[in-house]
C-alpha positions, -999 to +999 in steps of 0.1 A: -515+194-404-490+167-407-514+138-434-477+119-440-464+103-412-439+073-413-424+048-381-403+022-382-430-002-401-424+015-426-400-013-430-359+000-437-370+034-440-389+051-412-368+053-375-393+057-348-424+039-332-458+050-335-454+059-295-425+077-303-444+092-331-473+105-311-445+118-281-430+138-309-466+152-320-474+164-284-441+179-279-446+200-314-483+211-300-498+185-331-531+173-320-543+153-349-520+137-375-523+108-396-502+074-397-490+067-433-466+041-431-453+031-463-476-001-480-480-011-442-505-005-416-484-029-391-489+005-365-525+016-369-538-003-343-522+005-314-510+039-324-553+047-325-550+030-290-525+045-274-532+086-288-558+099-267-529+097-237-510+121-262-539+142-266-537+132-302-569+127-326-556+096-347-560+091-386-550+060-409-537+063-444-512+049-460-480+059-480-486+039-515-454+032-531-430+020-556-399+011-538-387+045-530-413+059-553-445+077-536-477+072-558-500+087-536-509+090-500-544+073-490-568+088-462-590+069-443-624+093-440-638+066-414-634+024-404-652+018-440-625+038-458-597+022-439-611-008-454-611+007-487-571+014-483-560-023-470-584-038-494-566-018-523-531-025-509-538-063-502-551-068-537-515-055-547-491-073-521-509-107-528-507-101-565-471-086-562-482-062-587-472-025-593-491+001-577-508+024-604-501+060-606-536+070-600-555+062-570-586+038-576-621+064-570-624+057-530-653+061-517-642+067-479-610+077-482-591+107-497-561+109-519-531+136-519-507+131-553-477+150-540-467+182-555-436+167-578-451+143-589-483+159-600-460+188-615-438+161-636-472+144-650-488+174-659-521+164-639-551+192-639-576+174-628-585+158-598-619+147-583-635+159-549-619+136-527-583+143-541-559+168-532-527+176-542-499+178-515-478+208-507-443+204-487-424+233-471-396+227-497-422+228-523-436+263-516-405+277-534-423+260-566-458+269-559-458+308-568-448+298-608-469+268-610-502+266-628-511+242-596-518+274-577-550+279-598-563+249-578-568+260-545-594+245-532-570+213-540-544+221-522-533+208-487-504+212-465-481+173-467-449+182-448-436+142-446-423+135-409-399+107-411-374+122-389-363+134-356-330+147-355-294+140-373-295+107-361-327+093-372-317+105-409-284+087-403-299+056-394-324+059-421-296+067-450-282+029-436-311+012-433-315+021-470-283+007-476-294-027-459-325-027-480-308-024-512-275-043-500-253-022-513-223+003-495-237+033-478-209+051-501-227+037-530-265+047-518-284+071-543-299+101-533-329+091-548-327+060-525-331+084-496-359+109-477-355+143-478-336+155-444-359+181-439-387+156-436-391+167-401-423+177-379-422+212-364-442+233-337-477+241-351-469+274-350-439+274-371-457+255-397-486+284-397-460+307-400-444+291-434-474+289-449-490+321-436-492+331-475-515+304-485-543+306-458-562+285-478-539+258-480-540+257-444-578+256-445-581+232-468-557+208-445-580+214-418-611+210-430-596+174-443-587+163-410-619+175-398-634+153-419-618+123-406-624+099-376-619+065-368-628+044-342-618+014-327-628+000-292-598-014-269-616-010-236-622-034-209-652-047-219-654-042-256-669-068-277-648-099-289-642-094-327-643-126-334-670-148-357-701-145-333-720-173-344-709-209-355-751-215-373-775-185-379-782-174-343-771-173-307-798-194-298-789-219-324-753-223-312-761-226-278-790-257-287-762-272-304-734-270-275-754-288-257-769-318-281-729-324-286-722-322-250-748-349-246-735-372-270-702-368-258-711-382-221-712-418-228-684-419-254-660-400-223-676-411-193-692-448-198-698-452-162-708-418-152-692-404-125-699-378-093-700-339-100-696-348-137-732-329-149-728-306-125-690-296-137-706-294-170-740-272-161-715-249-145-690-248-172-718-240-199-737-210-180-705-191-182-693-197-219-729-190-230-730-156-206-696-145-225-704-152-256-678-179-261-703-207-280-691-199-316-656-204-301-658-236-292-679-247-317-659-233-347-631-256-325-652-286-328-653-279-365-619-281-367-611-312-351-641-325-363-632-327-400-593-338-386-606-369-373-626-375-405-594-370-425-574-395-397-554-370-386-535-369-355-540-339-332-538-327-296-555-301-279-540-287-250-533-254-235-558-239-206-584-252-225-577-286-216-589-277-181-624-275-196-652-309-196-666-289-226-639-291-248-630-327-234-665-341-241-667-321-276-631-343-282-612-309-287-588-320-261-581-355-246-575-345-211-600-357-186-604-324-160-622-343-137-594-366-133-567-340-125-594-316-110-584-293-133-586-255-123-617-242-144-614-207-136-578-208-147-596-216-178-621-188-180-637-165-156-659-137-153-632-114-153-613-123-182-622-103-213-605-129-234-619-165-246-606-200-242-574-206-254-568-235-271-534-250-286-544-276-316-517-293-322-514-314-358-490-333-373-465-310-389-473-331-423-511-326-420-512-291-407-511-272-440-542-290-451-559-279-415-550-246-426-561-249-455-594-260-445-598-230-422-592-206-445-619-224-468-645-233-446-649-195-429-653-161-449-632-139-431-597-155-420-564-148-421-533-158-400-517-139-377-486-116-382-452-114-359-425-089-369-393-102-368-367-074-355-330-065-361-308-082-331-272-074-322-260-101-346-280-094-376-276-054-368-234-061-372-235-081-400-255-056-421-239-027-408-205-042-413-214-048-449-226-013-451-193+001-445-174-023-462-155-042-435-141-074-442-155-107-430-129-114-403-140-079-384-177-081-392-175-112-374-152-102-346-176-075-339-204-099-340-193-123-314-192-091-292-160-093-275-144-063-282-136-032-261-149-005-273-122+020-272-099-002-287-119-009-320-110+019-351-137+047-361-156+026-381-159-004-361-174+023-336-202+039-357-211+000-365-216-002-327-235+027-325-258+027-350-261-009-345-274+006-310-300+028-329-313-001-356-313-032-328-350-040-321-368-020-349-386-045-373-368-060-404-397-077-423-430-093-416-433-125-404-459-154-393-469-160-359-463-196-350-499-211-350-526-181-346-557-179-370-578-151-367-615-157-376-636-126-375-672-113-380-658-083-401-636-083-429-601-085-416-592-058-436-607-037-412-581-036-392-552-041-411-540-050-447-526-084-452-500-097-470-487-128-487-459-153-472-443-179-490-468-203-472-498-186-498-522-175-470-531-138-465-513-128-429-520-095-411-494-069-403-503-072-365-492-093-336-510-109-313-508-088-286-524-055-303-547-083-317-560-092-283-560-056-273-589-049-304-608-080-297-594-106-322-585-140-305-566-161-325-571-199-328-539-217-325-532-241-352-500-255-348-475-284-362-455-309-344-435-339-351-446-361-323-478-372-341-463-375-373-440-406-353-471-420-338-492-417-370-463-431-390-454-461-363-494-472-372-485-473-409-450-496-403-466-519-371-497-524-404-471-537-426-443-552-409-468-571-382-498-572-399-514-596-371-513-568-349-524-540-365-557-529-355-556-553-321-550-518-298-565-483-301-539-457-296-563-431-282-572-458-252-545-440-229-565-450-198-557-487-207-521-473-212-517-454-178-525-483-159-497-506-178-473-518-159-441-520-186-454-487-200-449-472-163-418-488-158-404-476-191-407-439-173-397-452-135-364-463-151-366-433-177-361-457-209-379-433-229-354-422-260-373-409-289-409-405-267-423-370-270-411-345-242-396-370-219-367-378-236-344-349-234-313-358-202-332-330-176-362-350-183-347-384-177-327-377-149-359-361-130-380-391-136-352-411-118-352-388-093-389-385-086-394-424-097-422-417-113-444-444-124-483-429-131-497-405-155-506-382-126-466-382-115-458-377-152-480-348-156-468-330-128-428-339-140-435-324-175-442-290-158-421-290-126-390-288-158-397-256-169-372-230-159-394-211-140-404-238-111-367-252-110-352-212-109-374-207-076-356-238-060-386-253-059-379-281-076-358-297-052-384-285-030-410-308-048-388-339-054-377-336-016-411-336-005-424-368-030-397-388-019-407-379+022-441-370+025-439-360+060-418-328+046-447-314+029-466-312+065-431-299+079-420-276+058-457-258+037-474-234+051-505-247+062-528-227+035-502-238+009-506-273+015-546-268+019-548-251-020-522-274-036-522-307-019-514-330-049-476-310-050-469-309-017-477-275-010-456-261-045-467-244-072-459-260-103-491-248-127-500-222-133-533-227-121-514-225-087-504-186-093-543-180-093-551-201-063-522-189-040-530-153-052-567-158-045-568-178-017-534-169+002-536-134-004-570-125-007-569-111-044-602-119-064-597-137-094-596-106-122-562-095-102-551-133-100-553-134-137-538-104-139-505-119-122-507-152-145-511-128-177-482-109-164-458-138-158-470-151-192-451-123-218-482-113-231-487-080-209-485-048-216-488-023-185-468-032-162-476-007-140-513-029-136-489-056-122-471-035-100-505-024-085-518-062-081-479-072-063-484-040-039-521-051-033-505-090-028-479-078+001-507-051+015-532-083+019-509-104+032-496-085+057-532-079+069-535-114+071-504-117+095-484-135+073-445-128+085-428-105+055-406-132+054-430-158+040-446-133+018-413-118+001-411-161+000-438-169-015-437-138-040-405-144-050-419-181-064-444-166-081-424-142-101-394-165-107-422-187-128-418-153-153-435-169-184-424-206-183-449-222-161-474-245-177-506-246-174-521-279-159-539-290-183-511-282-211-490-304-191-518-332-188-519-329-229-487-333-233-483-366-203-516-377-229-493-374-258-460-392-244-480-421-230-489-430-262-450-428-278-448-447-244-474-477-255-451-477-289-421-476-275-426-508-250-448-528-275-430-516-310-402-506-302-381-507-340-413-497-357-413-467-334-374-459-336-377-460-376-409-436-374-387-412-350-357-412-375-381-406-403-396-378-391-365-358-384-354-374-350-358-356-321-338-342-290-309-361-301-287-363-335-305-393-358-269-412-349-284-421-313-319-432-322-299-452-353-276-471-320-311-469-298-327-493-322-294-517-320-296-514-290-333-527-289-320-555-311-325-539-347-297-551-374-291-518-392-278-514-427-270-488-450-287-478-479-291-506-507-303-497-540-327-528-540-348-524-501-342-489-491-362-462-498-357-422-492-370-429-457-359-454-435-373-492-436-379-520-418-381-557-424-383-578-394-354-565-375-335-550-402-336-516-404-322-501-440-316-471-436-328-442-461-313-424-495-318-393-476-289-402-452-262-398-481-260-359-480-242-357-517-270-378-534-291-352-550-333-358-543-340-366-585-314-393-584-330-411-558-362-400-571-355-416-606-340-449-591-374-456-569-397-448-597-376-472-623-383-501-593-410-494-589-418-500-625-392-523-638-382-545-605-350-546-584-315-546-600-297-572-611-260-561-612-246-531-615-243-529-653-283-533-648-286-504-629-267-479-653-282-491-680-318-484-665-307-450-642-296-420-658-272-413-637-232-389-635-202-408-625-202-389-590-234-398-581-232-433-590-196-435-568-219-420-537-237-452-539-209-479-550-189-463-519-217-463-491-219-506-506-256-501-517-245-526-542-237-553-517-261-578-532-241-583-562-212-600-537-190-574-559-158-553-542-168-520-539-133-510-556-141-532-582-176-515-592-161-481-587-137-490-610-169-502-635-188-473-631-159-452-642-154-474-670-192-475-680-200-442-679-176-417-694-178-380-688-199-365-721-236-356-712-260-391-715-290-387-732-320-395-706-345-418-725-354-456-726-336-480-745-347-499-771-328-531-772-306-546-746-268-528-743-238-553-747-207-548-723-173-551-731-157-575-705-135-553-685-109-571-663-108-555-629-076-558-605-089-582-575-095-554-545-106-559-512-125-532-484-113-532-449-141-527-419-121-494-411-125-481-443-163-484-447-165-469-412-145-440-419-167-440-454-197-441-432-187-415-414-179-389-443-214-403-462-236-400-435-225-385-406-221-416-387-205-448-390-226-480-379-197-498-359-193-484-322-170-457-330-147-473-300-134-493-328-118-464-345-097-454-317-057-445-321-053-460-292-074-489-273-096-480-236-069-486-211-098-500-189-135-512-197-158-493-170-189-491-180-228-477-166-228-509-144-197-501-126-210-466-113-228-481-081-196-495-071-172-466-074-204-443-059-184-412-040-151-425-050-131-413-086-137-432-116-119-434-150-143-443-180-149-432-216-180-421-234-190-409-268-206-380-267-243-376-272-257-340-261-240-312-244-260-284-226-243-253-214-253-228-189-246-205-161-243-203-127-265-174-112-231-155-111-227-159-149-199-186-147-200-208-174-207-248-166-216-281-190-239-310-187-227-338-213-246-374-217-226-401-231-223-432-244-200-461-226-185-491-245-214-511-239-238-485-255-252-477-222-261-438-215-243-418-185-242-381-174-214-359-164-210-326-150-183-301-153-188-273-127-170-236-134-135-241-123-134-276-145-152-265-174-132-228-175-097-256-181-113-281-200-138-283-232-158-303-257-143-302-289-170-317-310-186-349-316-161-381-303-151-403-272-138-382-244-115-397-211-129-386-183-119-390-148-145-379-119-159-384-086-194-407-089-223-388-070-254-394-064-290-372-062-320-387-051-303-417-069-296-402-099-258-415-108-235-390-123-198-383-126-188-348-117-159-344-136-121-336-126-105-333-157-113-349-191-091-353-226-112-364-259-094-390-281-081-397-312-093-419-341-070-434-360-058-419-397-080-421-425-071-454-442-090-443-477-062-426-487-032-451-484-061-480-495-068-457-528-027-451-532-023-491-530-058-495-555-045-476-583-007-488-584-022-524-584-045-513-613-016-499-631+008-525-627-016-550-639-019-532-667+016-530-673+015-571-668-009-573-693+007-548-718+044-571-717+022-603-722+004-593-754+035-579-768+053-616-756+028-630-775+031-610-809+063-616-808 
């Protein structure tokens, strides 16, 4: 009986799930309803999945509106009528376009007009598949209305958007949020009813025992209604079926390109290679996977024509397949990649592959998709109200100042202690955390379906301009629809970009090496050292300090070591302890045989006997515990986030114990080895991710070692990396670059090279707004460099402050002119009044002005620098108060190894954690006088007294310890230093008295003269 029927999608207005929805329908005896969420359909899915355990029949509509104002309520008759309603809404989201007050004819759907409004528009006549919808506060209307004439249009639409006093409380504020106002200023036409409430069956009989028909009428709608969607075990994928016309098509072609892909990856052939690929293709073809791969190969396919950058990784990079179709780069053969890990008989879901593009070429992937296939869309997220975000609205909602909104938010307060409103921020903040806030965009997933993907949901339109669906992935996988993940990174824009400045600042070399040809580059010695010694600043995923201070420790120097080091990071293999495990046992190899159970070391040789992949969580649950590889996947899919019933993975860690235990295994070993495969919760990789990703870095690697400035200036150009663009700006002097700041004659917006000079970019200078820069690049570009300053204003439309950004930061250096001294032109030149922006047609004449002689100290342009962009380009040692009482630097750590060491550093990174008891503790990386990079520590007790304030040099004085020889200082106390005073100030004092005295000089001299 209930056809209007809201949750929390229905975004800042409804205050339950759907599963709360369909608890609340089984508690009121309701056993069909239907789901009308207001222009959203983000529940449909998975409240149609999850209502036969309610014992609910489940129906889809949805709630057309105006803002606040209900249209009309759509009714899904069937799948094809659910269509119809997305369809219609889509069309209007896209659009951003009113709804209409009347409904479009549906052809599989019904409409219900409620009661008011029909009343207020004086509407009489309505065709068969539209009713008009009848509340219980209505009924009080119904007995004078001329509405009661139409009875076989009348059905019962009692709107449940409530539970309880609480819900409507929380509602009335999350109306306030939406329309950002004070919950004292809310209208009451902003608001639900408070009656809109469901009620026992019974009850609801009861009120509208007078109007049997009504009651009829409701029924025989519902009656009418069914919809169907299949999430059982082994329901058909949804996705496109077939890449050509037919199966048997797809699967001829699968194979011609896996033929023409064996000599281009395996020149020299190679045991078990047809074999591994015979095996590999029986299974994709008997699960119907071609068109997956093949649609893949389209993708990539048309990137390489373009010459874009991408890598394909994820578990689909354990697959020859995909490496011989050139989806991924990562030879499984090799690394005897896990293919089951892959896919398997017992896995309902396809191949899962991670594409990843530059972040500059990834829009036109997309782009591409959505052209090249009919029914696409990409996938939906929700994002969802945190503590943070819940305080800050709520404060504003009640009218709290700033200060106390973000007291609260920091959340160190005591409860008791906070005033009465404070409180009922708290605890409604309690209600509102975690219910969605607005729609969002999963990070890379592309759906591609055989049906309309308005079939299962409507869509809507992000900034981005491509249609999104109100689902996330996880209901998505649930009904059959695997996305494809397209996603963007910077890493290939660098390498793509280092091409481009290696073609025009050493011509001779560009095109002498293939940057794909990582084999060549594994077996390079100086790229191999370059990750023994961990010299890998700016190189994709190896250059963060964790990453650097395990290759020391594991002194790795192959692509195999690498690939293992990229995933033994991840939290999850360093929380089980078995990191240390790992780098103890590759640094002594008779601990493995010491210290591994013998099956351990039997499924994982290559780590010792550890699990690092995730491959390893199948293996060890397969072949140390006897599951069969359906329940191993299960535990992989379960550590992974994207698993729903937990109570499935409770069953398969029972059955893991029970087996074990049959096996003889001491409870000791198994709690052991359990407790390693639950502490990888989520954040191991996959191998062949990991081998994607070792593929990736040894190419920043090849760059790094054989162009190193071309790379650097590519980095900084593409937003930097792990570290501020300061460091990879004093990594390139480092590496022997001379680096300048902008100059309006040789830099451009980026950064740029010439030789060994790096100029660095327009887009450094924070203040200099993009059309000024703009406009002085496209007048070079067409009229030639600048002469002078008087040149440049009289080509560049240009204000006095932005002109001033540019005199100060000396981009007019060329002209061998004081900086003061052109400051004091440009004022001069160009007075305040508005210039008129268009050519000139003769040459302007200057009046001679007679500047005061000035000068520019080194201190003041590094203090200039520093205010301009962020960074000065002197070491900032030189601005200090007070000089290094000693000059201890990297190279003295050896010597004072286990004994206490003053030194300074500048600070590059700080990472701070927790101890597993919660105490806080900070790892910082420096820089010492000579430029060189150290690490220090500062465990609980030191880091509770002491603390980084900001960017600067810091005093620290440690003990120097050692880890698998890995130097660091663990530090004992620490005190940051001071620069010296700003000497702009006094300098600009000093400038302007000189100015006027001259003035006065010159003032007593002409009137010496006249008289």
């Amino acid at each position: 009986m209930y056809l209007n029927c809201h949750t929390y999608y229905s975004m800042r207005y409804g205050t339950f799930s759907e599963l709360e929805l369909l608890k609340l329908a089984q508690e009121n005896r309701v056993t069909q309803l239907v789901l009308t969420d207001i222009n959203n359909t983000s529940a449909a899915l998975n409240f149609v999945r999850k209502a036969p355990e309610y014992n609910v029949k489940p129906i889809l509509g949805i709630d057309f509106r105006n803002g606040v104002d209900c249209c009309f309520v759509g009714i899904a008759k069937n799948n094809e009528g659910y269509l119809e309603l997305n369809d219609f809404l889509s069309e209007h989201l896209h659009q951003a376009k009113e709804l209409p007050p009347i409904a479009p004819k549906f052809e599989h759907a019904y409409v219900v007009y409620p009661f008011e409004k029909v009343v207020k528009d004086n509407q009489y006549d309505f065709a068969a598949h539209e009713y008009i919808g009848v509340s219980i506060a209505d009924l009080r209307r119904l007995p004078f209305s001329r509405l009661l004439q139409l009875k076989d249009r009348l059905v019962v639409q009692q709107p449940v958007t409530f539970r309880n006093k609480g819900d409507f409380n929380a509602h009335r504020l999350l109306r306030a949020i939406d329309n950002n106002i004070l919950l004292s200023k809310l209208e009451k036409t902003e608001e639900a009813d408070e009656n809109e409430k469901m009620f026992p069956m019974e009850n609801l009989a009861a009120v509208f025992s007078e109007y049997a028909f009504i009651l009829e009428n409701t029924e025989r709608l519902l009656n009418a209604c069914s919809i169907h969607f299949d999430f059982s075990k082994g329901r058909e994928p949804q996705n496109l079926k077939t890449y050509l016309a037919t199966k048997q098509d797809d699967e001829k072609m699968i194979e011609r390109l896996c033929q023409e892909g064996l000599p281009y990856r395996y020149p020299d052939g190679g045991d078990g290679i047809i074999e591994r690929l015979e095996k590999e293709l029986e299974l994709i073809k008997s699960m119907g996977f071609v068109s997956y791969f093949l649609i893949n190969w389209d993708i990539v396919t048309y990137a390489r024509k373009q010459g874009f950058f991408y890598v394909g990784r994820g578990s689909g990079a354990n697959s020859i397949v995909a490496y011989l179709l050139r989806i991924t780069d990562v030879d499984p053969m090799e690394l005897d990649l896990y293919f089951e890990r892959f896919m398997n008989l017992y896995r309902a879901n396809p191949p899962d592959f991670d594409i990843d593009f530059s972040h500059r070429d990834r829009p036109t992937m997309t782009e591409y998709i959505f052209k090249r296939f009919d029914h696409v869309a990409l996938l939906g997220t929700y994002v969802t109200f945190k503590h943070k975000g819940v305080v800050r609205e709520l404060g504003k909602v009640f009218g709290l100042p700033k200060s106390e909104i973000d007291f609260l938010a920091e959340g160190r307060y005591t409860l008791s202690q906070l005033d009465e409103v404070s409180r009922l921020v708290i605890k409604y903040g309690r209600l509102i955390m975690g219910m969605p806030n607005y729609l969002s965009i999963h990070a890379g997933g592309i759906l591609i379906s055989e049906k309309p993907l308005h079939w299962f949901s409507a869509t809507h339109l992000p900034p981005k301009g491509f249609a999104t669906t109100m689902f996330d992935m996880v209901i998505a996988e649930d009904v059959g629809l695997y996305k494809y993940d397209i996603l963007g990174q910077r890493g290939l824009s660098k390498i793509k970009e280092s091409l481009e400045i290696i073609a025009y600042n050493q011509p001779k070399d560009s095109g002498t090496f293939d940057i794909h040809d990582v084999k060549k580059f594994k077996k390079d010695p100086k790229i191999n050292n370059l990750v023994k010694t961990a010299q890998c600043m700016g190189c994709f995923y190896v250059e963060s300090p964790a990453m650097r201070m395990l290759l020391k420790k594991l002194e790795v120097d192959t692509y195999l070591g690498l690939v293992a080091a990229s995933s033994i990071i991840r939290p999850g293999v360093a929380k089980s302890g078995m990191m240390r495990e790992y780098i103890l046992r590759h640094r002594n190899k008779g601990r493995a045989e010491e210290k591994a159970h013998p099956v351990m070391l039997d499924i994982m040789p290559d780590t010792y006997g550890v699990m690092v992949y995730q491959e390893d969580v199948i293996k060890v649950a397969h072949h140390f515990a006897g599951l069969d590889l359906g329940e191993a996947d299960v535990l992989r899919r379960g550590m992974s986030g994207k698993f729903r019933s937990r109570e499935e993975f409770q069953r398969v860690e029972e059955k893991f114990i029970d087996n074990c235990r049959k096996k003889g295994y001491a409870d000791t070993l198994i709690h052991e080895i359990w407790e390693q495969i639950a502490s990888f919760a989520g954040y191991a990789f996959a191998k062949g991710h990991s081998a994607s990703y070792a593929v990736e870095s040894y190419q920043t690697l090849f760059l790094r070692a054989y162009y190193p400035l071309e790379y650097i200036v590519a980095v900084l150009n593409n937003g930097g990396g792990f570290y501020r663009s300061e460091f990879y700006v004093h990594e390139a002097r480092m590496l022997g670059a001379t680096i300048y700041p902008p100059c309006i004659n040789r830099s451009f917006n980026n950064n740029v090279i010439y030789g060994s000079a790096i100029f660095l970019g327009f887009g450094y200078l924070r203040e200099l707004e993009d059309r000024v820069s703009e406009r002085i690049l496209k007048d070079r570009t067409a009229n030639g460099s600048y002469v002078s300053l008087e040149d440049f204003l009289d080509r560049v439309f240009i204000t006095v402050d932005q002109a001033s950004i540019l005199i100060r930061i000396d981009a007019f250096r060329f002209t061998g002119v004081n900086k003061h001294q052109l400051l004091w032109k440009a004022h001069l030149f160009l007075n305040k009044n508005v210039k008129i922006d268009h050519p000139k047609l003769f040459p302007p004449k200057h009046q001679d002005f007679k500047i005061p002689r000035l000068h520019t100290t080194d201190l003041e342009m590094a203090f200039t620098q520093l205010e301009l962009l962020g960074f000065c380009l002197c070491s900032p040692f030189e601005l200090l108060a007070t000089p290094p009482k000693n000059k201890r630097c990297v190279k003295d750590l050896e010597r004072f190894l286990d004994h206490h060491i003053d030194i300074y550093g500048y600070l590059v990174t700080v990472k701070n954690t927790s101890t597993h008891t919660g105490k806080r503790m900070h790892f910082a990386t420096m820089i010492d006088q000579q430029g060189k990079v150290f690490d220090t520590v500062l465990f609980p007790p030191v880091a509770a007294k002491y603390h980084f304030r900001g960017r600067g040099i810091y005093r620290f004085y440690g003990k120097v310890v050692s880890e698998f020889g890995f130097l660091s200082i663990e530090v004992i106390k620490m005190e940051k230093q001071h620069y010296v005073p700003d000497p702009r100030y006094a300098d600009m004092k000093t400038s302007v008295k000189v100015f006027q005295q001259k003035k006065k000089d010159e003032d007593r001299d002409k009137a010496d003269a006249r008289n």
